[in-house]
C-alpha positions as CSV (number, residue, x, y, z in Angstrom):
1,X,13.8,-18.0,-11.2
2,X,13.9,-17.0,-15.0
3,X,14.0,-13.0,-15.3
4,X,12.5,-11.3,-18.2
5,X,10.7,-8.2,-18.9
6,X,6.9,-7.5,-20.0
7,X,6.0,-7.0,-23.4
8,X,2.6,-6.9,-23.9
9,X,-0.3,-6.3,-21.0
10,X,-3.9,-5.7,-21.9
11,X,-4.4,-2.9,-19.4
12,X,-6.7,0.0,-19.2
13,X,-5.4,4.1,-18.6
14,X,-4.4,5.2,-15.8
15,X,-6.1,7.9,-13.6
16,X,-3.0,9.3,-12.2
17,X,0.8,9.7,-12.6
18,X,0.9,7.3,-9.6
19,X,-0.7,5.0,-10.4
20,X,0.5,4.7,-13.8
21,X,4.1,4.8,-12.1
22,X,2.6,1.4,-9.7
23,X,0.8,-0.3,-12.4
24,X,2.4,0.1,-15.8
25,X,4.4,-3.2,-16.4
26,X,5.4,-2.6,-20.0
27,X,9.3,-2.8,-20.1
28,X,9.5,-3.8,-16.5
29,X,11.2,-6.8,-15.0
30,X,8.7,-10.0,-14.5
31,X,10.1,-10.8,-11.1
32,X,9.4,-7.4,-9.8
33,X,6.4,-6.8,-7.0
34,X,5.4,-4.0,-4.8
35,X,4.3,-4.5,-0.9
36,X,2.9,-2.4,2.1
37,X,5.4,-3.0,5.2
38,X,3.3,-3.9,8.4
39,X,4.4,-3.3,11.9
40,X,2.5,-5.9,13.4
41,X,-1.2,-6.3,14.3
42,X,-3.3,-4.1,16.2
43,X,-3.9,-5.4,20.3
44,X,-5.9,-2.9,21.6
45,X,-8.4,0.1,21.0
46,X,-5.4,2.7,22.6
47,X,-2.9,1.6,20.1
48,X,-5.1,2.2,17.1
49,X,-6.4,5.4,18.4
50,X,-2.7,6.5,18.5
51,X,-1.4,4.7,15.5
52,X,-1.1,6.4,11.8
53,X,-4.8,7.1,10.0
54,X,-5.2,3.8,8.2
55,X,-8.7,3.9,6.9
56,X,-9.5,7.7,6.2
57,X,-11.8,7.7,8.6
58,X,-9.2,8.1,11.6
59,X,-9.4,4.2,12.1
60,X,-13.1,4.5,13.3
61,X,-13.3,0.6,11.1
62,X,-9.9,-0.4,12.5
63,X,-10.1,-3.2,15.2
64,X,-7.7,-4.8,17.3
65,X,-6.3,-8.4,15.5
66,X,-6.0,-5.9,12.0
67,X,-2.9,-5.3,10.1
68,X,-1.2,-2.1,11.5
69,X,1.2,-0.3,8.3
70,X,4.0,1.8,8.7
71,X,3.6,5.3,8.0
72,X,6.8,5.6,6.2
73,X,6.9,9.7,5.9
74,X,5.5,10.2,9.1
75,X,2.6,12.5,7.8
76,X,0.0,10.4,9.9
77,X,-1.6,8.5,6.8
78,X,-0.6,5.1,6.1
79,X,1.1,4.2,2.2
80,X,-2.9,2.5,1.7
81,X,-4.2,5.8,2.3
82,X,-1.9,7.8,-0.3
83,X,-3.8,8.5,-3.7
């Protein structure tokens, strides 16, 4: 794999320091991704009910066969939750 980094992307402002931090490319390397960690998938209604809040909603749309993320801090929200 040929390693480079970006030089030019036609990409709009940023709403927050975070994002900006996750989404700028400029300068970065091209081989360079970011991914969510999952612990598995969900097998029953219990195990979401006591799992991490995935959805906001306190995984009221959650169902068993979903993805189930690690919540890396341990404040009860999973990384897709953080803003």
């Amino acid at each position: 794999m040929e390693q480079g980094k970006t030089v030019y992307v036609d990409q709009s402002l940023f709403s927050n320091e975070e994002l900006k931090r996750r989404g700028n490319n400029i300068g970065e390397w091209t081989d360079r991704f970011w991914a969510i960690q999952s612990a598995g998938i969900f097998q029953t209604m219990e195990e979401i009910n006591n799992w991490a809040d995935q959805d906001g909603k306190n995984n009221a749309t959650i169902l068993p066969g979903d993805l189930k993320y690690v919540d890396y801090n341990g404040d009860g929200k999973s990384p897709r939750m953080i803003r």
